[in-house]
N, C-alpha and C positions, 0 to 999 in steps of 0.2 A: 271274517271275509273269506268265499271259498277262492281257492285257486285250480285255475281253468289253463291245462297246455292244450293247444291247439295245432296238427300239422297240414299243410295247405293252405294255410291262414294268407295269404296272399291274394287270391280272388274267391269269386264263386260260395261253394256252400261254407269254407271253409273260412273266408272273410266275415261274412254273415254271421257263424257261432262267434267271431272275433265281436263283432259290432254290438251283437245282442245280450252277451255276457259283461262286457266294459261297458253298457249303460244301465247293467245292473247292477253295476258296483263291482264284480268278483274281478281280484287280481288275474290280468290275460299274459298269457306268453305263447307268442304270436308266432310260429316256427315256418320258414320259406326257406326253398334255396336261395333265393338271392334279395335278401334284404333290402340291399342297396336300391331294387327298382320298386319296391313295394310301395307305391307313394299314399294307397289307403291305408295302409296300417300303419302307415307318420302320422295320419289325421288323428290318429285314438291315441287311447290313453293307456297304451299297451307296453309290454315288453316283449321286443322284436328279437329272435335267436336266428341263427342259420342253418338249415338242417337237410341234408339231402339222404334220405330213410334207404337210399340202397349203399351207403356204403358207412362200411364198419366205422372210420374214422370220424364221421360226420355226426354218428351217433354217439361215440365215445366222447368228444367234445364238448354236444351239448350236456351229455351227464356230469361232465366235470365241471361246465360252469353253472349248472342248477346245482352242484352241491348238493347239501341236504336238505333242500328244499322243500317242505313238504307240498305235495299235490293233490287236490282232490280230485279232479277228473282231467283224464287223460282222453283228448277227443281226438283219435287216429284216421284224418280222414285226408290225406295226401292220397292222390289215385292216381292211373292213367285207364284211358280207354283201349289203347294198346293199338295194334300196325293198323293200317286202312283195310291191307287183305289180311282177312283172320280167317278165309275159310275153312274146313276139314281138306275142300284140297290142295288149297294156295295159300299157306302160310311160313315166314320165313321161321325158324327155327330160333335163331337169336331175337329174334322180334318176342317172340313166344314168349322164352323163358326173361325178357327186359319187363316184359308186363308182369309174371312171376314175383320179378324181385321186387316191384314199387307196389303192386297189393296184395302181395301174401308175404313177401318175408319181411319185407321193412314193418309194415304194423307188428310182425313178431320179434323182431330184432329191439325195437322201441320198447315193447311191453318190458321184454328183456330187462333194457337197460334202466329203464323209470321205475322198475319194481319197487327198489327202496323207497323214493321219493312218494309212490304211491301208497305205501306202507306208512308211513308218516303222516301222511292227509285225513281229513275225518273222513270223508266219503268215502273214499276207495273205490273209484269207479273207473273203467276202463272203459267207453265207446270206440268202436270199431263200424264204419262208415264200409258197410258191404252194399249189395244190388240184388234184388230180386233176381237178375239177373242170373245169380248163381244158386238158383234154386233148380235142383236136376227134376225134380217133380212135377215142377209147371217152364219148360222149358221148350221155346220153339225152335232151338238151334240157330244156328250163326252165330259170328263172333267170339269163334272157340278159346280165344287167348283169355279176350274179358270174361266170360262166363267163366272158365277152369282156374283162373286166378281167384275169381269171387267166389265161385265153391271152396277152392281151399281155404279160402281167408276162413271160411263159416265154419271149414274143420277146425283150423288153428282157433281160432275165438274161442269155440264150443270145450276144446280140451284146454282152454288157459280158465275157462269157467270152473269148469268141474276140478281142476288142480291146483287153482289158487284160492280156491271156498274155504280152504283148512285155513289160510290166511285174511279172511275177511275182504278178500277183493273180488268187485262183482262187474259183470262183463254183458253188453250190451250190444247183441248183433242189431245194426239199422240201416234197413230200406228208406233213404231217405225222397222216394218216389222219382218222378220224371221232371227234375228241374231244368231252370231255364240258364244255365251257363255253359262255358264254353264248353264245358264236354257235354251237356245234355240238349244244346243247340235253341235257336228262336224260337222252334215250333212245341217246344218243352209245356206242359200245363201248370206248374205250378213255378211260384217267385221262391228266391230265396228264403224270403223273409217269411211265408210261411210255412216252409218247409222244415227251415231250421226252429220257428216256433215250435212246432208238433215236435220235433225230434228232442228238443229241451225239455219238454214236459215226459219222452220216456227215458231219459235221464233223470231226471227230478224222481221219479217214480220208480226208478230201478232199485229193486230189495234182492233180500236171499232168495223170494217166493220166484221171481221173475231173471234171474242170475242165469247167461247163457241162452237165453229167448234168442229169436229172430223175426222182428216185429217191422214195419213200417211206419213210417213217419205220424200215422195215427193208431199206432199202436197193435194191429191188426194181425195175427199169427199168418206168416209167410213158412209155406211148407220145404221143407229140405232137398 
């Protein structure tokens, strides 16, 4: 049976890899800020943690009650959209760097800490839930905070590929397209549930050939 951590796992895409992986059978560990309100992830058959990715202690904790746990894939997909004004010329400064720390350092902070436990899993796989978004190549502007957090993330991802290959751990940047939850709004094209299907299968798929990719939800090379 593989084992699937999951952060964000409270709504959205991040409920959905909960839902999809725990009726597959694979052991879920289910990682929210606040447990306590999470009343879909009481419905599964999951292990619920508490995990808030920007701060040191939050992440130190859950390493200490995973133990040595081993894991095979680690799906980092806690995010935020970040302030309402992101302009280049109306943007609050702390807004800026609050969307920084929840998706670019906390996915690297996490990586960090679950190393071991990743080291111990057969898979060895790290997902990292970036956005097209932060591709400077095909890039319309706006929304400077979310865009420059999602590029770095693809930096950070890209150099945890290339320097954790000596150790067998393989890293999976993914566009999981324009879904329909609270951060991707009503008018969103695509469900959860197929979103996060396509996204399991480039997981399932992920090798040394493919280690460090930046692919979309069906697998599709997204330029940098």
């Amino acid at each position: 049976m593989k084992t699937v951590l999951i952060t964000g796992a409270n709504r959205g895409i991040g409920l959905e890899f909960a839902k999809q992986y725990d009726a597959e059978g694979a052991e879920v560990i289910a990682c929210c800020r606040h447990p306590e309100k999470a009343e879909a992830l009481a419905a599964l058959d999951v292990r619920v943690e508490r995990l808030d990715v920007t701060h040191d202690e939050s992440i130190a904790r859950l390493a200490a009650s995973l133990g040595d746990v081993p894991i095979d894939i680690v799906i980092s997909n806690a995010g935020v959209y970040g302030p309402e004004e992101q302009s280049t010329e109306r943007i609050s400064p702390a807004a800026f760097l609050d969307t920084m720390r929840v998706n670019t350092l906390g996915p690297l902070r996490l990586a960090q800490a679950l190393k071991p436990n990743l080291l111990a899993g057969r898979e060895k796989k790290l997902a990292l839930l970036t956005s097209k978004m932060g591709s400077i190549s095909d890039s319309s502007g706006g929304f400077v905070a979310y865009r420059a957090s999602k590029a770095a993330l693809n930096m950070v991802a890209h150099t945890i590929a290339l320097e954790w290959k000596k150790d067998g751990i393989m890293v999976a940047l993914l566009h999981p397209g324009w879904v329909r939850t609270d951060m991707g709004g009503p008018g969103a094209t695509l469900s959860p549930f197929d979103s996060v299907k396509g996204l399991r299968v480039r997981i399932a798929e992920l090798s040394p050939k493919t280690n460090g990719h930046f692919v979309d939800y069906l697998g599709r090379e997204i330029g940098w």
